[in-house]
C-alpha positions in Angstrom: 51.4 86.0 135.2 51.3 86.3 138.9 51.7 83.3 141.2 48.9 82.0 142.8 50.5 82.1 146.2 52.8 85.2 145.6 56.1 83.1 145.6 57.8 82.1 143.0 59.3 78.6 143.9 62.6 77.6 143.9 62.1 75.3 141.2 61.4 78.5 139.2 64.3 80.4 140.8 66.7 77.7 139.7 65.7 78.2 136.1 65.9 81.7 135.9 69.0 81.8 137.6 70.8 79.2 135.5 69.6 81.8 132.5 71.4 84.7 134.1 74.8 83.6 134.9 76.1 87.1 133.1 74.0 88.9 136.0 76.7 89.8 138.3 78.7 92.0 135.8 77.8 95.1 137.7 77.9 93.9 141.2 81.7 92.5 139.9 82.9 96.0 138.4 85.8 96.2 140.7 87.1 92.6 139.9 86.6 93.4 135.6 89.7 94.3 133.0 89.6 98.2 132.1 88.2 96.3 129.0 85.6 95.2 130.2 84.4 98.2 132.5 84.7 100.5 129.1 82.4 97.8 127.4 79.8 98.7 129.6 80.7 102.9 129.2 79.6 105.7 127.5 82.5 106.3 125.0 85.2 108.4 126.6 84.0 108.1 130.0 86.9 108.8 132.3 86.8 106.9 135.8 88.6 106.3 139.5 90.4 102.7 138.8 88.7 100.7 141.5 90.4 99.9 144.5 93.3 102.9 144.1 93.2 106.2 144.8 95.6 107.9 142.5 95.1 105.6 139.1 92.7 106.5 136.3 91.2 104.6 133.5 90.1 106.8 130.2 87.9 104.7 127.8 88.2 104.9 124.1 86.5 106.9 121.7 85.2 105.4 118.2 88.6 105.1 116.3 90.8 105.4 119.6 92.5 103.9 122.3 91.6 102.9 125.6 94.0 104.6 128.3 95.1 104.5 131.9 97.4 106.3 134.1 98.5 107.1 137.5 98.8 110.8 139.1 102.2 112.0 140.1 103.1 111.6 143.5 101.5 113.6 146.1 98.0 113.7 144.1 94.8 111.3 144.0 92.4 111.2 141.0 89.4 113.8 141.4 86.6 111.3 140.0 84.1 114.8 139.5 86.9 116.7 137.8 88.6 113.8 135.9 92.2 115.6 136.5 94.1 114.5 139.6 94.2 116.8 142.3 96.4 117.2 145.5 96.0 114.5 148.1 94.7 116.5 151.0 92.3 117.9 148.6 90.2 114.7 147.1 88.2 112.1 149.4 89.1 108.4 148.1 86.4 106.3 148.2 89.0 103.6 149.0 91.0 105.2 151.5 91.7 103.0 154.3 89.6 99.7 152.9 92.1 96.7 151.4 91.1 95.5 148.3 90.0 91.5 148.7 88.9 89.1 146.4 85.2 88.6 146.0 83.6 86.3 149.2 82.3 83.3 147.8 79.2 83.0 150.4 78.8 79.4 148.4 81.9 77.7 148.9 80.9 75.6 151.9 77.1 75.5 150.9 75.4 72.2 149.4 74.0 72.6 145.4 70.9 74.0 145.1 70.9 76.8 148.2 69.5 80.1 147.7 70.5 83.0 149.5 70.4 86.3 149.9 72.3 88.6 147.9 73.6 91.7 150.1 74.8 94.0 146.9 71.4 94.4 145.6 70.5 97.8 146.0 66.7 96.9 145.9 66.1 93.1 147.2 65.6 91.6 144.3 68.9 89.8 143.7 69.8 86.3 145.3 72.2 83.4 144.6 72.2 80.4 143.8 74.6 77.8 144.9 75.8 75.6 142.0 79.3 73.7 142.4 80.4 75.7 145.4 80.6 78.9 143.3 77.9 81.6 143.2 75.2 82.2 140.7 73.8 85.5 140.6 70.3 86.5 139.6 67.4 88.9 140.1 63.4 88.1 141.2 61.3 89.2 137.9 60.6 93.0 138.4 57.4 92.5 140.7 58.9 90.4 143.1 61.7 90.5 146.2 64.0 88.0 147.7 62.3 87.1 150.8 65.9 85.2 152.8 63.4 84.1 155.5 61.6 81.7 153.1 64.7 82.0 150.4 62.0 82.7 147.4 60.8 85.4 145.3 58.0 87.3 146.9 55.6 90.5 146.5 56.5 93.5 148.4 53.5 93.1 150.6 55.5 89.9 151.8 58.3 90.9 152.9 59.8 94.4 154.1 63.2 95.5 152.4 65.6 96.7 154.6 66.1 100.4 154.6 70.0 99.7 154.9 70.3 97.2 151.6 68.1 99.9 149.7 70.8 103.0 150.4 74.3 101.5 149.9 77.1 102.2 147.8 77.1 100.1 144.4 81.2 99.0 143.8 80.9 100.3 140.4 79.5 103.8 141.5 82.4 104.1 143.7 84.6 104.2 140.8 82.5 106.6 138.5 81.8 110.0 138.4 78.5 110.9 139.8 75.6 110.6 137.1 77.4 107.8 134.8 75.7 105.7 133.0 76.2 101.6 132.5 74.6 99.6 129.9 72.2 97.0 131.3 73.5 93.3 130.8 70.2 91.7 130.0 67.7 94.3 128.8 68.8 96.8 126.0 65.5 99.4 126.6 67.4 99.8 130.4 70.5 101.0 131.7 72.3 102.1 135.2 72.8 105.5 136.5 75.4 106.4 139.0 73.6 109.1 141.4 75.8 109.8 144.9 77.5 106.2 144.8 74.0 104.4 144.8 72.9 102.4 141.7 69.8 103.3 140.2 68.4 101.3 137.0 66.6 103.6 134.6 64.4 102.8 131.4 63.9 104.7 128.1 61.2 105.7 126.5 58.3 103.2 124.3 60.7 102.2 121.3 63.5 103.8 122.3 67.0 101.2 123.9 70.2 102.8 126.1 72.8 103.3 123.3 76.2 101.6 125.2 78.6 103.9 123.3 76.4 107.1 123.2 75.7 107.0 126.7 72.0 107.9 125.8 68.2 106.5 124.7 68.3 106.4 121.0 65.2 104.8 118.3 65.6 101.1 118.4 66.9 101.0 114.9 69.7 103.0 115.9 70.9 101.1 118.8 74.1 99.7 119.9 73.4 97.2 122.5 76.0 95.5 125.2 76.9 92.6 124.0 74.6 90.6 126.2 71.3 92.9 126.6 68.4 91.8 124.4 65.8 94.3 122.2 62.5 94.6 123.6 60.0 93.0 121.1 58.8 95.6 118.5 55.6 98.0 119.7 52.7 96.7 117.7 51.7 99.9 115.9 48.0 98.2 113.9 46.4 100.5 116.0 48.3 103.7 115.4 45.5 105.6 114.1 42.5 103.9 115.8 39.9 105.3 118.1 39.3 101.5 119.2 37.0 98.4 117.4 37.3 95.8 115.2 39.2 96.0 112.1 40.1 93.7 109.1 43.8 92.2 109.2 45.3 93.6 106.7 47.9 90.7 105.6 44.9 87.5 106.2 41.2 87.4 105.0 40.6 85.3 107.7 42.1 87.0 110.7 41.0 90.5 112.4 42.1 93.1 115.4 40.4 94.1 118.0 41.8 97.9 119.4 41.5 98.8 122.5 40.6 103.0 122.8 43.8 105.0 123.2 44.6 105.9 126.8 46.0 108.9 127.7 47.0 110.0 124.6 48.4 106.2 123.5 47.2 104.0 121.1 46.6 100.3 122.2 49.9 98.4 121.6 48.7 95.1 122.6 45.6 94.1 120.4 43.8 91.1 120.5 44.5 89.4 117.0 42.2 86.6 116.4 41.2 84.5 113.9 37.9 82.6 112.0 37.2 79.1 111.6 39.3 77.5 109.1 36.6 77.9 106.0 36.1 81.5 107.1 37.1 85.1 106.4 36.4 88.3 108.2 33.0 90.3 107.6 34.4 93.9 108.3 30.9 95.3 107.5 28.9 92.8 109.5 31.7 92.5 111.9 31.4 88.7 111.6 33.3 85.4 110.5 31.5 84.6 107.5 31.6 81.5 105.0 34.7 82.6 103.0 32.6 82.6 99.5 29.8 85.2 100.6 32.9 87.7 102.1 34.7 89.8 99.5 38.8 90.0 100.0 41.2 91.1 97.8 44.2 89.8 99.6 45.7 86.1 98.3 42.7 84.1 98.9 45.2 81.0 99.0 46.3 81.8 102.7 45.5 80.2 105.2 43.0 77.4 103.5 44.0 73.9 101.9 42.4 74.3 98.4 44.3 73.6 95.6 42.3 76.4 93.7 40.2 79.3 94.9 37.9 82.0 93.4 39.7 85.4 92.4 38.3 88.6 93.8 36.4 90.5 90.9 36.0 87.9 88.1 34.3 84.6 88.7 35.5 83.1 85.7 38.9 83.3 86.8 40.7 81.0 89.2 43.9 80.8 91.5 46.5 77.7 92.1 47.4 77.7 95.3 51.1 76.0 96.5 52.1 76.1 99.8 49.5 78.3 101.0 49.9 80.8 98.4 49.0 81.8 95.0 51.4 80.2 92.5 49.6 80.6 89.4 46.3 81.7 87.7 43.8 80.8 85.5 40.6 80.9 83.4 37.6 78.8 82.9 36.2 78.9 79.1 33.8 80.9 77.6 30.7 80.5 79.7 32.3 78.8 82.3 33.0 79.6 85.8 34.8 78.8 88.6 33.4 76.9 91.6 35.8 76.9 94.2 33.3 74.2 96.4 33.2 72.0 93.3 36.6 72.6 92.9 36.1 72.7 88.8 35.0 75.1 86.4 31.0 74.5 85.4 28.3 76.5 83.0 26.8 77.5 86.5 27.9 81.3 88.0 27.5 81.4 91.4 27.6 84.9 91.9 29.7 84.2 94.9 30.1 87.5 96.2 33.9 86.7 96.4 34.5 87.0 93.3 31.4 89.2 91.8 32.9 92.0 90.2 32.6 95.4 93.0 29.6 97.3 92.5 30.5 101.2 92.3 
């Protein structure tokens, strides 16, 4: 839900930033083990060890081992070719820049201060001082780091700079040009390496990035990084819908309301309501309905707290409910039928259509 304001404030930041500690993994690929760098690889992805110019890292397949080497003298590492190459003949992206520890923009910065993170290839990354060490995070997908007001704003708020939009990402200096690197939070996204610049990429409805495939699969199929989460599951009621109002099909008492398909795509976010507690579904009057006058054949024990309830199709016949659901059944004698408002069987039929046998 949008802000009222537009900015997201730095209460807010705080909590979403304490939730993403494990954000930085990408922006750190040059400090990581070879380890951890494969961990976030295709299988079998060979790469440029960051920082060097001549030493090369080749990442397991399923059932082998992760290796790394160094070219004979004279040569660099050809990223593009994976094979190293004479000297004179391969650009180094490190050539001529010393490899420094990370700059901790926190250390002499009081708890609680939010700046602006420079590595973000698209504004929406900040930090967050905690301890005099750095916390990094991103602005929820709608919004940018404004460092003016330090807070999350829209993009009509604040301009991102052409210059923090187009440079180099660390770990796209190491990789060949169109790797891929799982996504640390979100399993349905990943990173793609295009001419040094990090792009993030998502896959297809109910399809997640595949860490060791290097490729969208079907959810059920997935292997995730470690950290990334599954999208929640498409809602597929109203697979087959044109739009309306439709009868749950697991409660008696609750129904759907689809939305028409658009563009092709069924709605995947119905309305799923339910009737007054007493009440079931009318899907021919389109109404919620005393739950005696509406015919169901699912477990009439759900969702009410009767001890016994009228069975669809033979009024003489009665349910014990437990817990919600049906545990047992019965029958009334000869003559007798059930009254589920009496709570008792009685020489009386009803005819509640609930349980009036279905007329052909």
């Amino acid at each position: 839900m949008k802000q009222a304001r537009g900015i997201l404030p730095l209460l807010a930041l705080l909590c979403l930033a304490v939730g993403a500690l494990g954000g930085s993994t990408i922006d750190d690929f040059e400090y990581l083990s070879v380890q951890e760098m494969c961990a976030l690889l295709p299988w079998e992805t060979s790469f440029l060890r960051p920082s060097t110019c001549d030493n090369w890292v080749s990442c397991p397949a399923n059932g082998t081992s992760l290796e790394h080497g160094a070219c004979a003298t004279g040569l660099y590492y050809n990223k593009q070719q994976g094979r190293c190459n004479l000297a004179s003949s391969v650009q180094c992206p490190y050539t001529g820049v010393e490899a420094t520890a990370p700059i901790n923009l926190c250390a002499n910065e009081t708890d609680g201060t939010f700046l602006q993170d420079t590595s973000s290839s698209n504004c929406r990354g900040y930090i967050l001082c905690q301890g005099r060490t750095q916390i990094h995070a991103d602005c929820p997908s709608e919004l940018i780091f404004n460092p003016r007001s330090r807070s999350c704003v829209y993009h009509n708020q604040y301009t991102c700079p052409e210059s923090q939009m187009t440079h180099t990402s660390p770990a796209c200096r190491a990789l060949p040009n169109n790797t891929r690197l799982a996504h640390t939070e979100h399993c349905e996204r990943y990173y793609e390496c295009v001419n040094e610049i990090l792009h993030t990429r998502e896959c297809a409805p109910q399809k997640a990035y595949d860490v060791n495939r290097g490729y969208c699969v079907d959810i059920e199929q997935v292997a995730c990084y470690a950290t990334a989460a599954l999208p929640e599951p498409e809602n597929t009621f109203c697979l087959n819908s044109t739009g309306g109002y439709y009868a749950d099909d697991q409660s008696c008492s609750h129904y759907y309301i689809c939305g028409k398909p658009v563009k092709g795509k069924h709605d995947t976010q119905p309305q799923h309501l339910s009737c007054a507690l007493g009440q079931y579904f009318d899907i021919e009057k389109l109404s919620c309905r005393d739950r005696l006058n509406v015919r169901c054949v699912l477990d009439r024990c759900v969702g009410n707290n009767m001890s016994y309830v009228n069975v669809a199709d033979d009024c003489q016949k009665y349910a014990r409910c437990s817990g919600g659901v049906t545990a047992g059944t019965g029958r009334c004698p000869d003559k007798y039928y059930f009254d589920e408002r009496s709570q008792g069987c009685t020489p009386t039929n009803h005819h509640y259509i609930a349980c009036s046998p279905r007329i052909a």
